[in-house]
PyMOL CGO cylinders between C-alpha atoms (Angstrom):
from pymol import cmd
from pymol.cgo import CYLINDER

trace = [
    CYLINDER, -93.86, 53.15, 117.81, -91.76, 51.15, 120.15, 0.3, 1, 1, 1, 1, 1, 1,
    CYLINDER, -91.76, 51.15, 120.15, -93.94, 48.08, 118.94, 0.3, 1, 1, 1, 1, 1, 1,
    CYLINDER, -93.94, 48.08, 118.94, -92.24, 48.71, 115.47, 0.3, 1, 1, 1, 1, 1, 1,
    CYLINDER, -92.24, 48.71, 115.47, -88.92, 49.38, 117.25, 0.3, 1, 1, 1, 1, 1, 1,
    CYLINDER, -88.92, 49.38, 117.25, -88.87, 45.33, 118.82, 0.3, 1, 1, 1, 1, 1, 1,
    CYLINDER, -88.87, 45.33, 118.82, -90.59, 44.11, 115.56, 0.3, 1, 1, 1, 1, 1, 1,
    CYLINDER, -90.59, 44.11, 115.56, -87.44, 44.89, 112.86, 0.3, 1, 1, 1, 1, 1, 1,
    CYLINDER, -87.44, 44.89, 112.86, -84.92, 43.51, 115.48, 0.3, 1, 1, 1, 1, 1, 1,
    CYLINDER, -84.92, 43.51, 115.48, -86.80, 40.00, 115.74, 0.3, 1, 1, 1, 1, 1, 1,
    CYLINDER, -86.80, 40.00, 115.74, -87.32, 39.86, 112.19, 0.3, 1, 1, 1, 1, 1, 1,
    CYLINDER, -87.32, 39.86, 112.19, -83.80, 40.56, 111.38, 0.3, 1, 1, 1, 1, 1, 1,
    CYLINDER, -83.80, 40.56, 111.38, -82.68, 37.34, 114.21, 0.3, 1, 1, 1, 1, 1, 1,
    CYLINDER, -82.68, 37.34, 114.21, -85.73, 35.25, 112.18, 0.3, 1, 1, 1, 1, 1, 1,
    CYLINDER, -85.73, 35.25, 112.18, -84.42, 35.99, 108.84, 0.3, 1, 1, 1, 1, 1, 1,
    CYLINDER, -84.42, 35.99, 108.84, -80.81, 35.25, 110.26, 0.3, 1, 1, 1, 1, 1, 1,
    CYLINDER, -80.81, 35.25, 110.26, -81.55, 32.26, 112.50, 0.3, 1, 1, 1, 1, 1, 1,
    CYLINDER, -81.55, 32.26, 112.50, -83.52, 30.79, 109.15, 0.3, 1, 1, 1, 1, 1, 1,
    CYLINDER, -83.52, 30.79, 109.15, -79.77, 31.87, 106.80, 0.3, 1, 1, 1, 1, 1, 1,
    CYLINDER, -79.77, 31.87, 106.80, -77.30, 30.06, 109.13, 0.3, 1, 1, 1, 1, 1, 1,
    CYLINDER, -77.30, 30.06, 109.13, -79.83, 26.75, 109.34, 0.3, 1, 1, 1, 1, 1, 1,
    CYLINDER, -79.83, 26.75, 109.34, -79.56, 26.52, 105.23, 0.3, 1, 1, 1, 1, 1, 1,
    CYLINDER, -79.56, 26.52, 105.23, -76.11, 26.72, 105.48, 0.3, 1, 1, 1, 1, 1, 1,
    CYLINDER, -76.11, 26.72, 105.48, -74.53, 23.13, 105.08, 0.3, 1, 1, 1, 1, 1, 1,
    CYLINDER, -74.53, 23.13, 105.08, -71.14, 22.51, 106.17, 0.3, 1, 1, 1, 1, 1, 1,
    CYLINDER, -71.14, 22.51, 106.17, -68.50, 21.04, 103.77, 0.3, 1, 1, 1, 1, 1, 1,
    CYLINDER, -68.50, 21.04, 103.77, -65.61, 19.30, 104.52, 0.3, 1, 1, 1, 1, 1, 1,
    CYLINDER, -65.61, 19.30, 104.52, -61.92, 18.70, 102.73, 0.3, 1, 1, 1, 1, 1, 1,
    CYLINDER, -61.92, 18.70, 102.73, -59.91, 15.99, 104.26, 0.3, 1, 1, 1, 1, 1, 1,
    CYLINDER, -59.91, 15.99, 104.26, -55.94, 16.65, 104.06, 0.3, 1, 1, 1, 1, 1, 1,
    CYLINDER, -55.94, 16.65, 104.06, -54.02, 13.45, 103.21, 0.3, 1, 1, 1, 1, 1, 1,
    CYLINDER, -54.02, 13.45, 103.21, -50.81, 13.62, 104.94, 0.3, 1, 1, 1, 1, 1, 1,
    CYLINDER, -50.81, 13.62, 104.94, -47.97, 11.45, 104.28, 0.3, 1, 1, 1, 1, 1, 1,
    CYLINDER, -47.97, 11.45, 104.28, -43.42, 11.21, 104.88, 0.3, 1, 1, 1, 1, 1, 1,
    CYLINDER, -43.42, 11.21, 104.88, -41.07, 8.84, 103.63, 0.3, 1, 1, 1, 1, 1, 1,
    CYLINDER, -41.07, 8.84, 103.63, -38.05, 8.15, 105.74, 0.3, 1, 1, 1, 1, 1, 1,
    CYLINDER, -38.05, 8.15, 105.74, -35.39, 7.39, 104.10, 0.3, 1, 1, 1, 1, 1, 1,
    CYLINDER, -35.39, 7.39, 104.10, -31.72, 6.10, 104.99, 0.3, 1, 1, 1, 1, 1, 1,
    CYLINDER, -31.72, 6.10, 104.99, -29.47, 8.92, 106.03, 0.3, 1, 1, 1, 1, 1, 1,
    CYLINDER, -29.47, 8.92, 106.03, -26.06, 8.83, 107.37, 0.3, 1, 1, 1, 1, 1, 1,
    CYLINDER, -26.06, 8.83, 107.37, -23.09, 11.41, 108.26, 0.3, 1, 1, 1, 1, 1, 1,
    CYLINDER, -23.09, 11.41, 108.26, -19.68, 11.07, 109.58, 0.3, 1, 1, 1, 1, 1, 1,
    CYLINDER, -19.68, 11.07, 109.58, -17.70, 11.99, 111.83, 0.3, 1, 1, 1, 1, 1, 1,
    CYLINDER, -17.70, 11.99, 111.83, -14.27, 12.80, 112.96, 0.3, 1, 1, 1, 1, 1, 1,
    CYLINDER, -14.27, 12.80, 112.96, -13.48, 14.07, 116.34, 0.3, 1, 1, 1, 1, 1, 1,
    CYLINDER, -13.48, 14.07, 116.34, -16.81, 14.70, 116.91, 0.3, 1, 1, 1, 1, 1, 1,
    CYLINDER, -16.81, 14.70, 116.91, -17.10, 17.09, 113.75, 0.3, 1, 1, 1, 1, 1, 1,
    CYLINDER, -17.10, 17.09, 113.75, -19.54, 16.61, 110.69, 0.3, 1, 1, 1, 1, 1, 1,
    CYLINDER, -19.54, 16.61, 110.69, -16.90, 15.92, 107.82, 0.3, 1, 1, 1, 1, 1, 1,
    CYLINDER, -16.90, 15.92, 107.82, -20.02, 14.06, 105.22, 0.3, 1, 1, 1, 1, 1, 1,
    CYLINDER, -20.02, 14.06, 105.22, -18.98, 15.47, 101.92, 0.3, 1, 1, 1, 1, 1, 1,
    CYLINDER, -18.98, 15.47, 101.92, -15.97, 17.23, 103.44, 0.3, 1, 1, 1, 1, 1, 1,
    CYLINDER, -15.97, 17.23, 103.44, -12.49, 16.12, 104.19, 0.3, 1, 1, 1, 1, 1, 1,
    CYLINDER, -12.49, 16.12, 104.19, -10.13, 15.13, 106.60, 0.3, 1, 1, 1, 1, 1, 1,
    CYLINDER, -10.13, 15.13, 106.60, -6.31, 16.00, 106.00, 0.3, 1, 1, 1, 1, 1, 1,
    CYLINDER, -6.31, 16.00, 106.00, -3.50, 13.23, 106.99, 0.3, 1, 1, 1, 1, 1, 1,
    CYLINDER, -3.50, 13.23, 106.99, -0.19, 14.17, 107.32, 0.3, 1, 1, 1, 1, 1, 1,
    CYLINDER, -0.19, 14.17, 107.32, 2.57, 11.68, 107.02, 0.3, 1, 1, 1, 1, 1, 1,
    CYLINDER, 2.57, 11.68, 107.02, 5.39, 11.78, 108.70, 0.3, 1, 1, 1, 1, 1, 1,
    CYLINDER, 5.39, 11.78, 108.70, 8.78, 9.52, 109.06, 0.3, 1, 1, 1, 1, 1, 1,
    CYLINDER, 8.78, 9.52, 109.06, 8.38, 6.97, 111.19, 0.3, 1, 1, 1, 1, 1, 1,
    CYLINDER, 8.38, 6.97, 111.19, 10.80, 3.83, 111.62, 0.3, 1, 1, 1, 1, 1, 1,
    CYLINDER, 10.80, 3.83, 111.62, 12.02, 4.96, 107.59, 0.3, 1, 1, 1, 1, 1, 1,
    CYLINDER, 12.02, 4.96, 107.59, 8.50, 5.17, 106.34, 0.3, 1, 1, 1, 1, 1, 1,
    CYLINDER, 8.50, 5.17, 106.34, 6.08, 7.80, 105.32, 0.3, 1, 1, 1, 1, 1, 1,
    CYLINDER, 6.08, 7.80, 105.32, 3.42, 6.52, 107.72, 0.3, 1, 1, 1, 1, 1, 1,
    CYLINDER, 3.42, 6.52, 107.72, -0.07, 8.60, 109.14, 0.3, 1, 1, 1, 1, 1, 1,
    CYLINDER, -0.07, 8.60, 109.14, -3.69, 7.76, 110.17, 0.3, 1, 1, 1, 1, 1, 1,
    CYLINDER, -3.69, 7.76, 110.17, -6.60, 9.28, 110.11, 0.3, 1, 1, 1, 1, 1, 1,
    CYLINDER, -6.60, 9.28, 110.11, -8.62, 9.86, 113.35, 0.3, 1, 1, 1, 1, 1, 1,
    CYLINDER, -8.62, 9.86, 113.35, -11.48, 7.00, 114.45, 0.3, 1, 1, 1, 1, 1, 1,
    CYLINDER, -11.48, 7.00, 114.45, -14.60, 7.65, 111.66, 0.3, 1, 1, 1, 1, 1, 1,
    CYLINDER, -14.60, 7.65, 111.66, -17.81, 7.56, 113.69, 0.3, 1, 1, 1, 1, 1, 1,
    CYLINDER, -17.81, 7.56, 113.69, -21.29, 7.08, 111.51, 0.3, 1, 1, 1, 1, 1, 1,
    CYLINDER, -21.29, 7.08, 111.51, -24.33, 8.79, 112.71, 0.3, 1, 1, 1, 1, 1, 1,
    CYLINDER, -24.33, 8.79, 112.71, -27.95, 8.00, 111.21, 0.3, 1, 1, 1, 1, 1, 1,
    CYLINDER, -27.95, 8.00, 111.21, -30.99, 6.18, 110.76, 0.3, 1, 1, 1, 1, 1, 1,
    CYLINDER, -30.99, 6.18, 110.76, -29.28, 3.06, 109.37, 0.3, 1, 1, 1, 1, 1, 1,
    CYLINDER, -29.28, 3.06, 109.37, -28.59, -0.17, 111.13, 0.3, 1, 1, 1, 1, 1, 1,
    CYLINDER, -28.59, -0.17, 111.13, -24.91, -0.35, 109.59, 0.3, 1, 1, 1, 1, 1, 1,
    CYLINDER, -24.91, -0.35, 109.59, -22.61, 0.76, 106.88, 0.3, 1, 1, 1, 1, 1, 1,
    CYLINDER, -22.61, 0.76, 106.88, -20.07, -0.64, 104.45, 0.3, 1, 1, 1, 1, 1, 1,
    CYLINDER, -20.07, -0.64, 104.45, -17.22, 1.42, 103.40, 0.3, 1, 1, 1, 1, 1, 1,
    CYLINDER, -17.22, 1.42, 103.40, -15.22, 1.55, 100.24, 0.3, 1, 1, 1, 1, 1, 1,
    CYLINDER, -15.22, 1.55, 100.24, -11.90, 3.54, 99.62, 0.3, 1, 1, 1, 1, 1, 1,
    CYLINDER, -11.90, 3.54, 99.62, -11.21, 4.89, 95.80, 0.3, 1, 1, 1, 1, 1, 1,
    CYLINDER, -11.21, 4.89, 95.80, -7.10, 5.71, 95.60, 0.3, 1, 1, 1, 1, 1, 1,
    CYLINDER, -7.10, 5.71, 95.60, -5.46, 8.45, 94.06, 0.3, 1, 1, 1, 1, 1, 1,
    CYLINDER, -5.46, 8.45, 94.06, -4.72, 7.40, 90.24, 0.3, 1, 1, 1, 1, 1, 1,
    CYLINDER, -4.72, 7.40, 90.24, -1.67, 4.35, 90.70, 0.3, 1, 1, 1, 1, 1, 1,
    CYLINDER, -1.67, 4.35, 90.70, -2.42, 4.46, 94.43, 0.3, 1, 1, 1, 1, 1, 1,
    CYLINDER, -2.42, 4.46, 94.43, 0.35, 7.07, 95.00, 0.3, 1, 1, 1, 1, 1, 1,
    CYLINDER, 0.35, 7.07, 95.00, 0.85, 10.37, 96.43, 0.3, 1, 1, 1, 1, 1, 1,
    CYLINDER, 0.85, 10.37, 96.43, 2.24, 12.83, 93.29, 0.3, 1, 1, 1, 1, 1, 1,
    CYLINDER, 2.24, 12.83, 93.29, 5.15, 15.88, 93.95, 0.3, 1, 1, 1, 1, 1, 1,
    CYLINDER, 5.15, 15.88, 93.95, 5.63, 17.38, 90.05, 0.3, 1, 1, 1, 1, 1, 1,
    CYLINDER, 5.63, 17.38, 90.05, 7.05, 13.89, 88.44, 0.3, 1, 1, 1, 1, 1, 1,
    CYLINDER, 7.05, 13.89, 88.44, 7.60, 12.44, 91.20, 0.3, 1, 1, 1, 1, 1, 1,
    CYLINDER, 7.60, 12.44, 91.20, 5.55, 9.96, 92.99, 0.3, 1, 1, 1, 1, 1, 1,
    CYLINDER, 5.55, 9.96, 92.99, 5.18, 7.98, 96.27, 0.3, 1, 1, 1, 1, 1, 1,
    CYLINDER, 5.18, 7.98, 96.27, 3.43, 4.56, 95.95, 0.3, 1, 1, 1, 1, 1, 1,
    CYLINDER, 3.43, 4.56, 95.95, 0.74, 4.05, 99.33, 0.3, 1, 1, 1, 1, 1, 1,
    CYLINDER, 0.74, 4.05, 99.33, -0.19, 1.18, 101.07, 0.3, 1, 1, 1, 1, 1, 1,
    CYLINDER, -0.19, 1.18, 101.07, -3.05, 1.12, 102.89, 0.3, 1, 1, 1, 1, 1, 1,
    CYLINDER, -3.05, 1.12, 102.89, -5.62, -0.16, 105.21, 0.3, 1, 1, 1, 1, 1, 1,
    CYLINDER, -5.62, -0.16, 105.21, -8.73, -0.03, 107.28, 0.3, 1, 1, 1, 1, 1, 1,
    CYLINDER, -8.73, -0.03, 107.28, -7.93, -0.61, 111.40, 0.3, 1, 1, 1, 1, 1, 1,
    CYLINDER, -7.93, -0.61, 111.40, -10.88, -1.88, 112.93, 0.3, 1, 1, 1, 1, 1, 1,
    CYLINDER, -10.88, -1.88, 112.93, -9.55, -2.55, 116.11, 0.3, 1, 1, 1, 1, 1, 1,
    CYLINDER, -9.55, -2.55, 116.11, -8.41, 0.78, 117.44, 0.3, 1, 1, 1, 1, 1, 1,
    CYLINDER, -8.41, 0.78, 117.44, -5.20, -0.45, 117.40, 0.3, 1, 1, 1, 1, 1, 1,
    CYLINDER, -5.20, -0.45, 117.40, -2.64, 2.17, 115.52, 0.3, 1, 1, 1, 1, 1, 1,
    CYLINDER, -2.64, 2.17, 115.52, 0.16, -0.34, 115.38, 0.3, 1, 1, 1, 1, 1, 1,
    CYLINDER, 0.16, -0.34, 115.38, -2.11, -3.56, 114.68, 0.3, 1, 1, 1, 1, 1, 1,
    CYLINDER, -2.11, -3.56, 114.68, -2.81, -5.57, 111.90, 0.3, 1, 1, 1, 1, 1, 1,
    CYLINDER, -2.81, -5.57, 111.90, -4.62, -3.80, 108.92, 0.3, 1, 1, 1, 1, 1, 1,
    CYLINDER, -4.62, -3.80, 108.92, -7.17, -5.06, 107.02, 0.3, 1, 1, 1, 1, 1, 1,
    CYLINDER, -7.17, -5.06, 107.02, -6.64, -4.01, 102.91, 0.3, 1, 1, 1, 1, 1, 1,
    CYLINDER, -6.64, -4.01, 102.91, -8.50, -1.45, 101.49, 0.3, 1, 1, 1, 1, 1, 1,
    CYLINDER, -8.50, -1.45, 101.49, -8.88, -3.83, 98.92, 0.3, 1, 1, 1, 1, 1, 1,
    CYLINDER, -8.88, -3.83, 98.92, -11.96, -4.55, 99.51, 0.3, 1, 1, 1, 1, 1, 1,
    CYLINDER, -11.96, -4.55, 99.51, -14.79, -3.20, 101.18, 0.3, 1, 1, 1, 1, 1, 1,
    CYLINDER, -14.79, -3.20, 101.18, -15.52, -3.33, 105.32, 0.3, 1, 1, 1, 1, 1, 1,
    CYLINDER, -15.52, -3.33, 105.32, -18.99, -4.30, 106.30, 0.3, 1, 1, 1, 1, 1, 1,
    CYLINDER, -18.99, -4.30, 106.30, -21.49, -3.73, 108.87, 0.3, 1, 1, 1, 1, 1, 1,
    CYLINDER, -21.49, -3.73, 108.87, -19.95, -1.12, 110.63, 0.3, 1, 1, 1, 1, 1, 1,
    CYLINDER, -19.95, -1.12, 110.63, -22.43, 0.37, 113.60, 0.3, 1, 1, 1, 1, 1, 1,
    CYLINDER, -22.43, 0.37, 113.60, -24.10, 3.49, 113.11, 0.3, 1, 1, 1, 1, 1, 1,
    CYLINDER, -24.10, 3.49, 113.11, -26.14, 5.08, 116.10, 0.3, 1, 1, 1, 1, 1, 1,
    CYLINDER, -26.14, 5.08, 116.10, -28.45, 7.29, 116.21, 0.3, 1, 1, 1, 1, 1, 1,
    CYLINDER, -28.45, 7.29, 116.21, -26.51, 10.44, 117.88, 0.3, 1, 1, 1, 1, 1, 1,
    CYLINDER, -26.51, 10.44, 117.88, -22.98, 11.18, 118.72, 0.3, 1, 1, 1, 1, 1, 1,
    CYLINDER, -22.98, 11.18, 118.72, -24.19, 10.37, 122.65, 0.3, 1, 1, 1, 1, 1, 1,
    CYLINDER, -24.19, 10.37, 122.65, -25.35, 7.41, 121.40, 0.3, 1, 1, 1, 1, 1, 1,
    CYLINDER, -25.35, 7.41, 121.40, -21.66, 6.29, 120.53, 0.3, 1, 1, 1, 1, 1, 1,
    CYLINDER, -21.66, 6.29, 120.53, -20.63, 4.20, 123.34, 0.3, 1, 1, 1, 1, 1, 1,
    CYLINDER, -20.63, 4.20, 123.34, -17.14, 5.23, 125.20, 0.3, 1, 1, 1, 1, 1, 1,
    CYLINDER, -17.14, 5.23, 125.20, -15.60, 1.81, 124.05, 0.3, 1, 1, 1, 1, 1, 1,
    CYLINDER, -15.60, 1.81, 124.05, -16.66, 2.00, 120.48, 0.3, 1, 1, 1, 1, 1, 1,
    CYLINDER, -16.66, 2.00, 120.48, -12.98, 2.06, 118.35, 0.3, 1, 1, 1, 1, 1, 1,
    CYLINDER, -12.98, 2.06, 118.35, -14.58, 3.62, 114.93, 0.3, 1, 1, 1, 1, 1, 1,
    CYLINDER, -14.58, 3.62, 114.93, -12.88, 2.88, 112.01, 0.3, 1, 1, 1, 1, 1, 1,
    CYLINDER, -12.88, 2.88, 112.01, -9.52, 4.31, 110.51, 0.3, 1, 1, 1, 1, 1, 1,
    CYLINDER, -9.52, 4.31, 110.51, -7.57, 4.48, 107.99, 0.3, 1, 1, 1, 1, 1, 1,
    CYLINDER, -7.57, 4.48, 107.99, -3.49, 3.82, 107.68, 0.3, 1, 1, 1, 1, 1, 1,
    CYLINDER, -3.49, 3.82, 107.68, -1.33, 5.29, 105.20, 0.3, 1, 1, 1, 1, 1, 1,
    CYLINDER, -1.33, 5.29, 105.20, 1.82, 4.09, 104.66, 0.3, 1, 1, 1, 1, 1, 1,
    CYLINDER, 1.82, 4.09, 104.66, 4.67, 4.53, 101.72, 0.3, 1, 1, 1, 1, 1, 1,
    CYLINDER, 4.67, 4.53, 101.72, 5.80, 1.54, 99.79, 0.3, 1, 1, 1, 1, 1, 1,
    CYLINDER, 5.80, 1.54, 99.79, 9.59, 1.72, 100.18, 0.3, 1, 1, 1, 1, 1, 1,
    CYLINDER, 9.59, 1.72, 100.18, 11.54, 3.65, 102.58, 0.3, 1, 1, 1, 1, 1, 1,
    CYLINDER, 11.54, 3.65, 102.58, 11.74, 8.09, 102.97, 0.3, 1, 1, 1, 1, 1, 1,
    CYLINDER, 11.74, 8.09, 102.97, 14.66, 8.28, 101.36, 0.3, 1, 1, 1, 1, 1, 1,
    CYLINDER, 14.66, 8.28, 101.36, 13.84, 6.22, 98.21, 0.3, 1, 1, 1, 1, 1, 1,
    CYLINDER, 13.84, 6.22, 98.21, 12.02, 9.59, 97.08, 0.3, 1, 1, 1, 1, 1, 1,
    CYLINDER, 12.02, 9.59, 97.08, 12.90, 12.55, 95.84, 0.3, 1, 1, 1, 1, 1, 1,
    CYLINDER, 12.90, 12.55, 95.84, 12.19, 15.89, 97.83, 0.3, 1, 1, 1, 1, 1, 1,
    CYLINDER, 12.19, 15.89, 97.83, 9.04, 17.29, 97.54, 0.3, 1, 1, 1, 1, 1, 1,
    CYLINDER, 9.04, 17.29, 97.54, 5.69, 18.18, 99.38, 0.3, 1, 1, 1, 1, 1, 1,
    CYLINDER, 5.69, 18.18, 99.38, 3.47, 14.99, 97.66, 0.3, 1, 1, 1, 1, 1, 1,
    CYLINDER, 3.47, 14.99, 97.66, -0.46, 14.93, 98.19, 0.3, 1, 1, 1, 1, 1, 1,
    CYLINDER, -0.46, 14.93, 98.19, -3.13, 13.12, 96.56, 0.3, 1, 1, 1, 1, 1, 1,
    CYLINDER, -3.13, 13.12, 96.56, -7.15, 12.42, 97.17, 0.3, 1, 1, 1, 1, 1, 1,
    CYLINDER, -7.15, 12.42, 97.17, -8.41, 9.57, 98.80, 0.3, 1, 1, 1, 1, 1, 1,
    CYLINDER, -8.41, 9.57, 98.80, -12.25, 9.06, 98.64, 0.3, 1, 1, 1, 1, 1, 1,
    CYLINDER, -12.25, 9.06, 98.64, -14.52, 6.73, 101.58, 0.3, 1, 1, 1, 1, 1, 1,
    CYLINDER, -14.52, 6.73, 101.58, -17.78, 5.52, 100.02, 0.3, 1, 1, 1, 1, 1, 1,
    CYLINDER, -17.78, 5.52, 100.02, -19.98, 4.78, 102.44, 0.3, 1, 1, 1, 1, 1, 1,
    CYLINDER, -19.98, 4.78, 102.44, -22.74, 2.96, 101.70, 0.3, 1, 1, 1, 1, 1, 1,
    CYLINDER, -22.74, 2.96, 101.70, -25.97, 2.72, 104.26, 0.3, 1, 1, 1, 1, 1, 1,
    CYLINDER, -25.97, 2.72, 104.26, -27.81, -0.83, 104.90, 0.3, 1, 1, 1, 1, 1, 1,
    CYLINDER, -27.81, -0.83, 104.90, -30.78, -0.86, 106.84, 0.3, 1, 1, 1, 1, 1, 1,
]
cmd.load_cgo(trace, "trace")
């Protein structure tokens, strides 16, 4: 009887041992792939503002309606960026009927008071870094000067807004 016992055991490891060696493995290989591609955000004061806004408040200064935006900073994976400003319709700021003609213009050099350059036309090749602790201490960003055509008092009363837009446009 126990030779009985030992003999089903065995047989069961044989017929097992004799399953798992007919068994053939199969493989599946997994193609794996990512395309990069060029990304880049702003930002003001050290605030994500892509596809948002910044507001600009002019005030009187020397007899003109005169304001800047704060220093735009671009973070991504591109080398640089050109940027492109689109004007309220006839460039002007609009109260009811009224409206206030803008000049403006991109500052490059950190300098508030400096020259300008127009808006005109685009500015190229602007840095972008990689993170915000990438942007060096010295770096003046770029900004933008608004400032009315003729003098305050030339317009009527009245609150007057309008929309500017920055493109900005990634190169690698």
């Amino acid at each position: 009887m126990e030779r009985s016992n030992i003999r089903v055991p065995l047989a069961l490891a044989l017929l097992f041992n004799a399953t798992a060696a007919l068994a053939v493995p199969v493989t599946t290989t997994i193609d794996v792939e990512a395309e990069i591609s060029t990304s880049v955000r702003v930002y003001v004061d050290g605030k994500d503002v892509t596809n948002g806004n910044v507001s600009v408040k002019l005030d009187n200064q020397g007899g003109y309606m005169r304001g800047i935006t704060p220093k735009f900073v671009f973070i991504g994976n591109a080398s640089v960026v050109s940027l492109r400003l689109t004007p309220p319709p006839n460039k002007a700021l609009v109260s009811g009927e009224n409206t206030m003609p803008i000049n403006t213009a991109w500052i490059l050099d950190g300098n508030d008071n400096g020259i300008g350059v127009t808006t005109g036309s685009p500015v190229n090749n602007r840095p972008v870094y990689p993170t915000l602790a990438d942007v060096p201490p010295n770096d003046v960003g770029v900004k933008l000067r608004f400032v009315s055509a003729q003098r305050a008092e030339t317009y009527p009363l009245g609150k007057y807004s309008g929309t500017y837009t920055v493109m900005v446009t990634p190169s690698s």
